[in-house]
C-alpha positions in Angstrom: 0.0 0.0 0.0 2.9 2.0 0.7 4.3 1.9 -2.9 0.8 2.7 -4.2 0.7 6.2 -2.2 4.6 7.1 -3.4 4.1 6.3 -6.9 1.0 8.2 -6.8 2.4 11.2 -4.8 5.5 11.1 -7.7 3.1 11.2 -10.2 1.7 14.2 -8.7 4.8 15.6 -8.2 5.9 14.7 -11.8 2.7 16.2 -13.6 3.0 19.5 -11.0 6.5 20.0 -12.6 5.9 19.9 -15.9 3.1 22.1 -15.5 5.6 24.4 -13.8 8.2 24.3 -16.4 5.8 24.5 -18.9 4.1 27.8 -17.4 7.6 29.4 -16.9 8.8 28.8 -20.3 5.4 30.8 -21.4 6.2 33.1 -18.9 10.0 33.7 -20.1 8.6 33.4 -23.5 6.7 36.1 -23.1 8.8 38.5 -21.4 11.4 37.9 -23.7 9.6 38.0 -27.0 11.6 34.7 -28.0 10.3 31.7 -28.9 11.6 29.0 -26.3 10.2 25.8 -28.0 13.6 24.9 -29.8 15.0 25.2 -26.2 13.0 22.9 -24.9 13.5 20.2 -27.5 17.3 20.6 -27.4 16.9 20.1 -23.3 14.6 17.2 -24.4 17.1 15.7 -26.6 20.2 16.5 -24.2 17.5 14.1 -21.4 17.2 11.5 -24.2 20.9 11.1 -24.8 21.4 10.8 -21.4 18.6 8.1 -20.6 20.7 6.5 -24.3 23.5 6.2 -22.3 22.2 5.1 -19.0 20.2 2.0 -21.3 23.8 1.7 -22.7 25.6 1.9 -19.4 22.7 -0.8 -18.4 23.2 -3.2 -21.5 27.2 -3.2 -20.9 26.8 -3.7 -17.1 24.4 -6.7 -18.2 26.6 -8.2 -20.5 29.5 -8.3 -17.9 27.4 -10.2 -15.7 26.4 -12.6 -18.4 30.3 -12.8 -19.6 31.2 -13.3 -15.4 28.7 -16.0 -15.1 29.8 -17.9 -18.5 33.5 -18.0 -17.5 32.2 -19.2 -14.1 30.4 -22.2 -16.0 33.2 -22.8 -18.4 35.9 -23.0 -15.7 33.4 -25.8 -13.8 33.6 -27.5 -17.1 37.1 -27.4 -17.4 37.9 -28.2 -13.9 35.4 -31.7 -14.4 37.5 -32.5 -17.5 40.4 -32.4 -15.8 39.0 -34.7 -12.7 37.8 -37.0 -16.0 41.2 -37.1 -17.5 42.6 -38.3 -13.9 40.2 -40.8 -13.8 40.8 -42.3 -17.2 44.8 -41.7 -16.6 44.1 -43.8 -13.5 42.3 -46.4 -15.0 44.6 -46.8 -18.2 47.2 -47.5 -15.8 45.1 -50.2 -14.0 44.4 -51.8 -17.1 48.1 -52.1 -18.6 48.6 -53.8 -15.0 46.0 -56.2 -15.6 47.1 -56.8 -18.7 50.7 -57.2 -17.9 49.4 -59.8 -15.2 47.0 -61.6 -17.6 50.0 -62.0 -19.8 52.1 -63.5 -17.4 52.6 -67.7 -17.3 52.3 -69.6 -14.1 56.1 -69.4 -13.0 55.9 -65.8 -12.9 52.6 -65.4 -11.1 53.7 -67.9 -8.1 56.9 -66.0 -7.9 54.6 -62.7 -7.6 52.3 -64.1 -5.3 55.8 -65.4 -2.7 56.5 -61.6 -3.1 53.5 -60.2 -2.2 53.3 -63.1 0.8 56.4 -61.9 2.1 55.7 -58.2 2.1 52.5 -58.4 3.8 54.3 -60.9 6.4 57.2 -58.2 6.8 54.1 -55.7 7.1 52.5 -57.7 9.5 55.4 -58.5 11.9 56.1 -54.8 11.9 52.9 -53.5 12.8 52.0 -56.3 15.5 54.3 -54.9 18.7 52.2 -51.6 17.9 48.9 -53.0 17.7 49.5 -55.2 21.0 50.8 -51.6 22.3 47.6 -50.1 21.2 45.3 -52.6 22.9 46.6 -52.8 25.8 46.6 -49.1 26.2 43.2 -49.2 25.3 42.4 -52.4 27.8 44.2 -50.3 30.6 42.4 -47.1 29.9 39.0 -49.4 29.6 39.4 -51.1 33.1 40.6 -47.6 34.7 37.2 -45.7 33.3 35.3 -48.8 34.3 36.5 -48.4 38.0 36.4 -44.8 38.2 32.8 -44.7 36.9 31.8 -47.5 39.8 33.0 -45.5 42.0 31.0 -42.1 40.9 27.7 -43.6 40.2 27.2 -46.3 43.2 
């Protein structure tokens, strides 16, 4: 309702200053004994041009937004492609492996497989002193919360 009453109020406003300017034009018109019409249409023209360039200014600005959001949408494309390229890089390599395995006879496969066995062994017997580290740290750290919470809630 607001918007209503101020669009109103500059209309009024609007329509009380062209009355104005036209009433002192007739009034300078007179006095002087010149003919102010072609002023008028020059200031009319000089308003035109400028409301031109404003729709101009407008159009550019709109443009630039549209070129912005384009370049956003073509970099977001690129940077896909690239994760796509990755991919198929990765899985090129997985298939030449699979193919270099496929390709091997039985010899070579059992002497893969002993060295595969003997680095997960070597893995293994590294990592077990830290695992039985971990759980008893973790069986310690059970059995001193478990006697600590008896304690607080009985």
């Amino acid at each position: 309702m607001n918007k209503s009453v101020a669009s109103v109020f500059a209309e009024i406003l609007s329509t009380m200053a062209e009355v104005f300017i036209h009433a002192l034009r007739m009034a300078v018109s007179v006095a002087l004994d010149v003919d102010l019409s072609d002023l008028a249409k020059v200031f009319e023209k000089t308003t035109t041009k400028k409301s031109e360039s404003d729709q101009l200014t407008d159009a550019f600005d709109e443009v630039t937004a549209k070129l912005q959001e384009s370049k956003a949408v073509i970099e977001d494309a690129m940077r896909q492609v690239d994760e796509q390229r990755k991919v198929v890089e990765q899985l090129k390599e997985e298939a030449e492996i699979s193919r270099q395995v496929s390709n091997m006879n039985e010899d070579q496969l059992k002497a893969l497989s002993k060295v595969m066995e003997k680095t997960l062994t070597k893995n293994d017997k590294q990592s077990m002193p830290r695992n039985i580290l971990i759980n008893l740290f973790f069986c310690v750290l059970g059995a001193v919360l478990g006697i600590i919470f008896t304690r607080l809630f009985t």
